[in-house]
FIKOLLO-192357 format. One record per residue (C-alpha): residue number from 0; residue in one letter; x, y, z. Coordinates in Angstrom, 3 decimals. Example, Ala and Ser with C-alpha at 12.3 -4.5 7.8 and 13.67 -1.06 7.14 Angstrom:
<pts>
<pt pos="0" code="A" u="12.300" v="-4.500" w="7.800"/>
<pt pos="1" code="S" u="13.670" v="-1.060" w="7.140"/>
</pts>
This chain:
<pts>
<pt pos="0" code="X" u="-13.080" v="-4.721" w="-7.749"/>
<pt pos="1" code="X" u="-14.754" v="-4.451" w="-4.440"/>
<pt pos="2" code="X" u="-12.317" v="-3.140" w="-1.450"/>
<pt pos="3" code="X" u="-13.280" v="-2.802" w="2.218"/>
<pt pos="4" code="X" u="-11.107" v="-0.774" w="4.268"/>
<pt pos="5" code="X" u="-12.364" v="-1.849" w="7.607"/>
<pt pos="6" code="X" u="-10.551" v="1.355" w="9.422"/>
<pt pos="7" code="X" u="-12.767" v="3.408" w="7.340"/>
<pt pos="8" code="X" u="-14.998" v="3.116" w="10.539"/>
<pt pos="9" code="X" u="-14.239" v="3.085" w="13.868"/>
<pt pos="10" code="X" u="-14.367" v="-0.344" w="15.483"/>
<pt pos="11" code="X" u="-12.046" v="-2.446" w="17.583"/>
<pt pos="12" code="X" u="-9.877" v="-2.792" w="14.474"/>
<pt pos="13" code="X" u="-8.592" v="0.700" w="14.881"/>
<pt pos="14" code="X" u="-7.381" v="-0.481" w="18.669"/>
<pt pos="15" code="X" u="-6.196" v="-3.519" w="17.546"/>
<pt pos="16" code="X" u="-3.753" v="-1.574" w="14.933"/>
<pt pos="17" code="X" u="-2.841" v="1.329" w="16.849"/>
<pt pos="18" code="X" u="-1.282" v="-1.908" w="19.221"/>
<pt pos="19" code="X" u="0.153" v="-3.167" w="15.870"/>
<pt pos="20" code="X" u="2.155" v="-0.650" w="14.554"/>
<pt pos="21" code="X" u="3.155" v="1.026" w="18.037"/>
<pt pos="22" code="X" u="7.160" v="0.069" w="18.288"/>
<pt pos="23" code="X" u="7.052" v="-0.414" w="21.947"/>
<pt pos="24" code="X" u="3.692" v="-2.523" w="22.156"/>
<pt pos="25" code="X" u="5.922" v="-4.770" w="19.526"/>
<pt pos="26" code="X" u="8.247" v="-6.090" w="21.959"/>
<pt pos="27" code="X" u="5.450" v="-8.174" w="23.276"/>
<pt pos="28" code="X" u="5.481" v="-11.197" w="20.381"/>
<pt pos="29" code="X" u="2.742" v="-13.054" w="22.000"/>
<pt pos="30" code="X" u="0.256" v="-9.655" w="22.350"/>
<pt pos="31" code="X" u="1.627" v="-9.120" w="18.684"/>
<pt pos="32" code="X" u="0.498" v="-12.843" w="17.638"/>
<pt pos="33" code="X" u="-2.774" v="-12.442" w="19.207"/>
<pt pos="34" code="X" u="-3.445" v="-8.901" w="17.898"/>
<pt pos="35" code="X" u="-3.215" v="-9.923" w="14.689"/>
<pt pos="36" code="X" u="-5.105" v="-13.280" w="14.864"/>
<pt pos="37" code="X" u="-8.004" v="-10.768" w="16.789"/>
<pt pos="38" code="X" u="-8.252" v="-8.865" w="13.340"/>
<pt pos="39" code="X" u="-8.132" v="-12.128" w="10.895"/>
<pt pos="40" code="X" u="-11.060" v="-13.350" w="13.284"/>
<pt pos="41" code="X" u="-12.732" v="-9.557" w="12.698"/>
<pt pos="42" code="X" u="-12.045" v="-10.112" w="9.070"/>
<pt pos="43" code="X" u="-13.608" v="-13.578" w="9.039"/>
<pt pos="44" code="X" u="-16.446" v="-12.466" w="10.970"/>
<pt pos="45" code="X" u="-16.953" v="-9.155" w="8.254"/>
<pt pos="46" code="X" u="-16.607" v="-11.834" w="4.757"/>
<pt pos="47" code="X" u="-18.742" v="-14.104" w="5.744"/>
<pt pos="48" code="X" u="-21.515" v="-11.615" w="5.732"/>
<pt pos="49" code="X" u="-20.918" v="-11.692" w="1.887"/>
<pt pos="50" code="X" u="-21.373" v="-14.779" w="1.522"/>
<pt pos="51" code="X" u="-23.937" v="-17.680" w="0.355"/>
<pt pos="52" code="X" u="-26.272" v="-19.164" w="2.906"/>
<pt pos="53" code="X" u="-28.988" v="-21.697" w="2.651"/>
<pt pos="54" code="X" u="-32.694" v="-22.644" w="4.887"/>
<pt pos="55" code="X" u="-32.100" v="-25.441" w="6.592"/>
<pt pos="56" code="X" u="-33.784" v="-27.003" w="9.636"/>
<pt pos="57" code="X" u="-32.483" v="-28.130" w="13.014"/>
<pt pos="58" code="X" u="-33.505" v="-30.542" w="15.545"/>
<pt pos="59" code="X" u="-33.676" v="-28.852" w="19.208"/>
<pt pos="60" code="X" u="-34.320" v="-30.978" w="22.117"/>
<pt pos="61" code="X" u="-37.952" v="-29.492" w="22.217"/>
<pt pos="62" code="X" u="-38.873" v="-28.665" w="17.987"/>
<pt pos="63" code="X" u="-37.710" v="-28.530" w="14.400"/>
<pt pos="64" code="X" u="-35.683" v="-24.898" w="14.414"/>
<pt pos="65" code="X" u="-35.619" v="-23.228" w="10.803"/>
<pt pos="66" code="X" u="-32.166" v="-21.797" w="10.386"/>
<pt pos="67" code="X" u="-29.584" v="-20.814" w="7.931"/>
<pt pos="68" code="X" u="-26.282" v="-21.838" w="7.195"/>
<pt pos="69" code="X" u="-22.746" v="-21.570" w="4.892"/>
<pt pos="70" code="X" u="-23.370" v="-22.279" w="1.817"/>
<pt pos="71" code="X" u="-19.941" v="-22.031" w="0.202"/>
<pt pos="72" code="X" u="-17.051" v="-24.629" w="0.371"/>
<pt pos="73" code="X" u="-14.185" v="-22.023" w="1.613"/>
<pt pos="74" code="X" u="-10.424" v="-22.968" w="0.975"/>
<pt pos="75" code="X" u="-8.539" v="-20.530" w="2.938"/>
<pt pos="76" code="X" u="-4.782" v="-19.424" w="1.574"/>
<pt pos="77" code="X" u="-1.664" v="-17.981" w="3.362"/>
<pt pos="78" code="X" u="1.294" v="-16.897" w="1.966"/>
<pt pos="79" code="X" u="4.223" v="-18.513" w="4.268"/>
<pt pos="80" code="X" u="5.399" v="-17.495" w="7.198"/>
<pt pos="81" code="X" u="4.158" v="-13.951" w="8.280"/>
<pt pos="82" code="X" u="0.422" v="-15.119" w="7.282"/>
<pt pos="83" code="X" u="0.233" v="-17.782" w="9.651"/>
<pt pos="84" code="X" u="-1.333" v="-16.048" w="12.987"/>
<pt pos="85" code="X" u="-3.705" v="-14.218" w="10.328"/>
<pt pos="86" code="X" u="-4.807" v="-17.597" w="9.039"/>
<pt pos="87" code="X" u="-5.166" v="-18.920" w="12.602"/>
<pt pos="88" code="X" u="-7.968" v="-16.458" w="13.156"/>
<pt pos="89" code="X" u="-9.816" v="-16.943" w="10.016"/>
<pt pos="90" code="X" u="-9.638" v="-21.052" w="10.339"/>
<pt pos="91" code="X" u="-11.125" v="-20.149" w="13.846"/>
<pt pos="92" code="X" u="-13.990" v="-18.871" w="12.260"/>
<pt pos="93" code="X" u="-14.637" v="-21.088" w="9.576"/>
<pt pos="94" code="X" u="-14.159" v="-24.169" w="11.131"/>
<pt pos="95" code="X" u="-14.486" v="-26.308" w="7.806"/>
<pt pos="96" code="X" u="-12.549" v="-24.684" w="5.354"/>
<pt pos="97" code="X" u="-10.049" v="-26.202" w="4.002"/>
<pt pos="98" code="X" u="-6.077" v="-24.824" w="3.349"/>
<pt pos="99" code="X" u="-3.646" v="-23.734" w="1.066"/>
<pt pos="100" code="X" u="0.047" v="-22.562" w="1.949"/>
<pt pos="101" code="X" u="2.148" v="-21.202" w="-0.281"/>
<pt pos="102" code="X" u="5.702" v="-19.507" w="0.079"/>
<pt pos="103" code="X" u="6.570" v="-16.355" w="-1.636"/>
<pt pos="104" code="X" u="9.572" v="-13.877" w="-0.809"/>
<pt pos="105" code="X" u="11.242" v="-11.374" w="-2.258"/>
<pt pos="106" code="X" u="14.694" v="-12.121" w="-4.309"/>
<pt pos="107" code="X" u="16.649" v="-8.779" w="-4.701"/>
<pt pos="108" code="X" u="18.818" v="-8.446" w="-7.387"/>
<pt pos="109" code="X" u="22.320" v="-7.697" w="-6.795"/>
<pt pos="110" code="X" u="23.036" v="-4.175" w="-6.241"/>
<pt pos="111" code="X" u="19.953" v="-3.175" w="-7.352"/>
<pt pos="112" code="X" u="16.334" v="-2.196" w="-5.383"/>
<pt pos="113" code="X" u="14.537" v="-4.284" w="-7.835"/>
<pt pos="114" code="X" u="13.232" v="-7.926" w="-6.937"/>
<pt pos="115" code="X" u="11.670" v="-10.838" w="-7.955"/>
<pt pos="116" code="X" u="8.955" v="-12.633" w="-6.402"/>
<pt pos="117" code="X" u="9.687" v="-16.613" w="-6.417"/>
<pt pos="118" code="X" u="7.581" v="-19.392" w="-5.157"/>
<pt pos="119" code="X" u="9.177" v="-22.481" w="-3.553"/>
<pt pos="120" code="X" u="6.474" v="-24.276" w="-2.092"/>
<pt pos="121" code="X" u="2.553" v="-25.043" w="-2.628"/>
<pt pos="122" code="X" u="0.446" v="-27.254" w="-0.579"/>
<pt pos="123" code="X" u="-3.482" v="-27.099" w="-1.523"/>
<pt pos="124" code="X" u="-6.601" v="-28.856" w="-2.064"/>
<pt pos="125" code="X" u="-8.237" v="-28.616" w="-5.624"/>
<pt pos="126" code="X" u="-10.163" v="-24.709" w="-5.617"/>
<pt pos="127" code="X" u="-12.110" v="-24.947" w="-8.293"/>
<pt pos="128" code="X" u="-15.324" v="-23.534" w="-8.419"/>
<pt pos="129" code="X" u="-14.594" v="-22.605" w="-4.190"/>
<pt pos="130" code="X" u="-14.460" v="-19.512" w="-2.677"/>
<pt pos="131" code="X" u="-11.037" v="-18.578" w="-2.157"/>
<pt pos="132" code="X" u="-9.663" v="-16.318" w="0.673"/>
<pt pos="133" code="X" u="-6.196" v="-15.293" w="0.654"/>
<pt pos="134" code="X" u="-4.499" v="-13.686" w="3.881"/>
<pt pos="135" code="X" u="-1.114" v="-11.940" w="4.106"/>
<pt pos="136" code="X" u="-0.575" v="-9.244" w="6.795"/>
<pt pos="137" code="X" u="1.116" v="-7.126" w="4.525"/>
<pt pos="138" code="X" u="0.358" v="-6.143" w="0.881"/>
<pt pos="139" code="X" u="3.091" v="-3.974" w="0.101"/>
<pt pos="140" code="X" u="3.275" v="-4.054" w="-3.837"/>
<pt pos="141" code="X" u="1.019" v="-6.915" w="-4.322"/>
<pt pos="142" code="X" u="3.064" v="-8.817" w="-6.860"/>
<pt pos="143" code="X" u="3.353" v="-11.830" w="-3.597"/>
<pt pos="144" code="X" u="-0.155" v="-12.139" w="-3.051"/>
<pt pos="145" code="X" u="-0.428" v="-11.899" w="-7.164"/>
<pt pos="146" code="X" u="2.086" v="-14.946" w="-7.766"/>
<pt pos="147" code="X" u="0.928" v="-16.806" w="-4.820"/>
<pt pos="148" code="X" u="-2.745" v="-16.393" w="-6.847"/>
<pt pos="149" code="X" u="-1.268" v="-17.426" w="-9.684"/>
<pt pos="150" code="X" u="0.563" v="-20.796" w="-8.275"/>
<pt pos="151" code="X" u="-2.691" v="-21.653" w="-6.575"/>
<pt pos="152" code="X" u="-4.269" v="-22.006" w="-10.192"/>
<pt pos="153" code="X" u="-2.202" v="-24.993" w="-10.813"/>
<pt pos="154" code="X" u="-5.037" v="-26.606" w="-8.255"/>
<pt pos="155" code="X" u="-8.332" v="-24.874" w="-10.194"/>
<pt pos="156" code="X" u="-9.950" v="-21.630" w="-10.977"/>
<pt pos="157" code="X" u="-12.280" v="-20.484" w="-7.959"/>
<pt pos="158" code="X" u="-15.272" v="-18.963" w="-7.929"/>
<pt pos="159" code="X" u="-14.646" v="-16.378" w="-5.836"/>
<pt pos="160" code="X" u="-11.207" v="-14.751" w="-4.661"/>
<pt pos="161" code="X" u="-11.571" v="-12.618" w="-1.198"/>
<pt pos="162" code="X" u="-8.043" v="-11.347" w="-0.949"/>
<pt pos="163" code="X" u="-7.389" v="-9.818" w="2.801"/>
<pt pos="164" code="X" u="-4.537" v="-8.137" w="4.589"/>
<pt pos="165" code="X" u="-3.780" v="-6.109" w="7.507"/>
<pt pos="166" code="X" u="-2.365" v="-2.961" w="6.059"/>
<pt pos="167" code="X" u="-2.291" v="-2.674" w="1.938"/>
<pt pos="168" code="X" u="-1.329" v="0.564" w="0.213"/>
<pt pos="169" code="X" u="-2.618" v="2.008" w="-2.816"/>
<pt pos="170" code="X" u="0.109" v="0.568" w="-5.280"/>
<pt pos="171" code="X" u="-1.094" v="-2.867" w="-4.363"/>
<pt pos="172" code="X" u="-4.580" v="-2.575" w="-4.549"/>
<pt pos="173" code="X" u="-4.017" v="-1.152" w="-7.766"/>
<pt pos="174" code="X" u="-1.891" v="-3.864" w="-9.005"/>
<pt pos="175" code="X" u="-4.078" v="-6.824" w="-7.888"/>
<pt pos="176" code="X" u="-6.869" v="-5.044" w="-9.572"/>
<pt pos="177" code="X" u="-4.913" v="-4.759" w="-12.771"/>
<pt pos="178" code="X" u="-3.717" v="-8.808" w="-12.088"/>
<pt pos="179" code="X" u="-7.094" v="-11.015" w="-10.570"/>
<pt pos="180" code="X" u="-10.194" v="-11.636" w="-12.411"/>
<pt pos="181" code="X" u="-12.459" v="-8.297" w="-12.966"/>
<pt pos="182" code="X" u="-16.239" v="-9.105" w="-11.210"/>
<pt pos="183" code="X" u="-14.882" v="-11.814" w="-9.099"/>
<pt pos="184" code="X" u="-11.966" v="-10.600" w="-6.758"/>
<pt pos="185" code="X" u="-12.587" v="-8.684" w="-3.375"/>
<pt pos="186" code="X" u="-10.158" v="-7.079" w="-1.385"/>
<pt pos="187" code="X" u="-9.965" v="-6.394" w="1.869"/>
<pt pos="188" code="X" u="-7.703" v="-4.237" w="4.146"/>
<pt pos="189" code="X" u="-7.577" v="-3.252" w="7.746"/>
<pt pos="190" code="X" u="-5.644" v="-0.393" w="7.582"/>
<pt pos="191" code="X" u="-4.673" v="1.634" w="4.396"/>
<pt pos="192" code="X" u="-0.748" v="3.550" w="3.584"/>
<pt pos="193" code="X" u="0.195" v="5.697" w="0.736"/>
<pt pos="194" code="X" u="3.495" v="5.102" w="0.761"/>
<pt pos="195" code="X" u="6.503" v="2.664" w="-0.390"/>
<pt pos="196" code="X" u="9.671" v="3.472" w="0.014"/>
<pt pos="197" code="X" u="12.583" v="2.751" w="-1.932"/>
<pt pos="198" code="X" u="13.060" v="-0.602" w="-1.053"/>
<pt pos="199" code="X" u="9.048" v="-1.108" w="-1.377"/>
<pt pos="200" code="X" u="8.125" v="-1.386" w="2.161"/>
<pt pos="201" code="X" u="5.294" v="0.339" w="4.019"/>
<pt pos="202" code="X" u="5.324" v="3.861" w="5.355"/>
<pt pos="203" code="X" u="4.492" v="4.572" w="7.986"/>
<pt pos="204" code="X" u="3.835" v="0.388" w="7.942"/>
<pt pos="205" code="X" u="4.521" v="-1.694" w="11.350"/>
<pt pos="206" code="X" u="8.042" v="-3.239" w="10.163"/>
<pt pos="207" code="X" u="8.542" v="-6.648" w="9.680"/>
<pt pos="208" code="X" u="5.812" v="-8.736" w="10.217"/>
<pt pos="209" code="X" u="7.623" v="-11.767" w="10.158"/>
<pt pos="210" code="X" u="10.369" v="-10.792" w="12.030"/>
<pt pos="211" code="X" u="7.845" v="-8.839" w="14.530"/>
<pt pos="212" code="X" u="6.190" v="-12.508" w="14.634"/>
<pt pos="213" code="X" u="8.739" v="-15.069" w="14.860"/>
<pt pos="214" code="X" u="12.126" v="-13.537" w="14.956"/>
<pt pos="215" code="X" u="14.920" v="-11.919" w="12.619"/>
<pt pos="216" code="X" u="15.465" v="-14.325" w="10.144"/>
<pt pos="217" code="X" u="19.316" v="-14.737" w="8.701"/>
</pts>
């Protein structure tokens, strides 16, 4: 499996997350919002340099032009709600993809650390034989993303699968490896942890993005 750790160099991304996960900068929601559609524009912008293009030709007002474009019909996924800003910046990139949403959260068990990963909702066009780009902000464990894959095959069996997130951490690259098709999954990060805690949330992380988005939820 390909993996692209765009902090691995530095670029705006590293500004944009230093923002991110700074606890003060946080109290701004909208700067928040708009930080993190910045980096799912960045992340657009860095994919679709892997991607299939084709010669065309274009009528100027003066001459034929000669000039290349997207050859790839893109469905672009988010896992519900935290995804949404992230997806905002992609669709503003590629302007005809089409979408998928899916929910996923976390169901602990009773007095236990453990959880299950449930699905509630799916709304998507057919995928099959499409590139398919998945966004979450956070890949934690990657079992969300993994099920949210998984529900999305109900509607086909892409091509392609560009999965992308804002900060992933080893466990979860490991486990989508282990969990998506060998040869035809990429994965892309803009920021890398090492650690999970006990209740499998990032260290050092940025908190909640959902809450950090759109409120505590009850």
């Amino acid at each position: 499996m390909d993996i692209h750790n765009l902090c691995e160099q530095d670029s705006l991304v590293a500004q944009y997350m230093s923002e991110l996960r700074d606890k003060n900068i946080q109290q701004n929601k909208l700067r928040f919002r708009n930080n993190v559609k910045r980096l799912g524009q960045i992340c657009a912008y860095e994919i679709s340099k892997h991607l299939h293009y084709a010669d065309t030709e274009t009528q100027t007002p003066l001459e034929v032009a000669h000039t290349r474009t997207l050859d790839e019909k893109i469905v672009l996924a988010t896992v519900l709600r935290a995804g949404l800003p992230f997806h905002e910046g992609f669709l503003s990139y590629f302007d005809d993809a089409e979408n998928a949403f899916v929910s996923a959260y976390r169901q602990y068990r009773e007095g236990s650390e453990e959880f299950d990963i449930f699905t509630e909702y799916l709304a998507s066009p057919s995928i099959e034989g499409k590139t398919l780009i998945m966004v979450d902000p956070m890949l934690a464990t990657g079992r969300s993303m993994v099920v949210a894959y998984e529900a999305l095959l109900a509607k086909g069996t892409p091509a392609h699968i560009h999965m992308v997130s804002v900060i992933a951490t080893d466990q979860a690259m490991e486990y989508v490896r282990t969990h998506l098709p060998e040869g035809k999954t990429t994965l892309w990060t803009c920021d890398l942890d090492h650690i999970l805690n006990s209740h499998s949330y990032i260290v050092p992380g940025l908190g909640d993005a959902g809450d950090l988005l759109y409120g505590i939820k009850e």
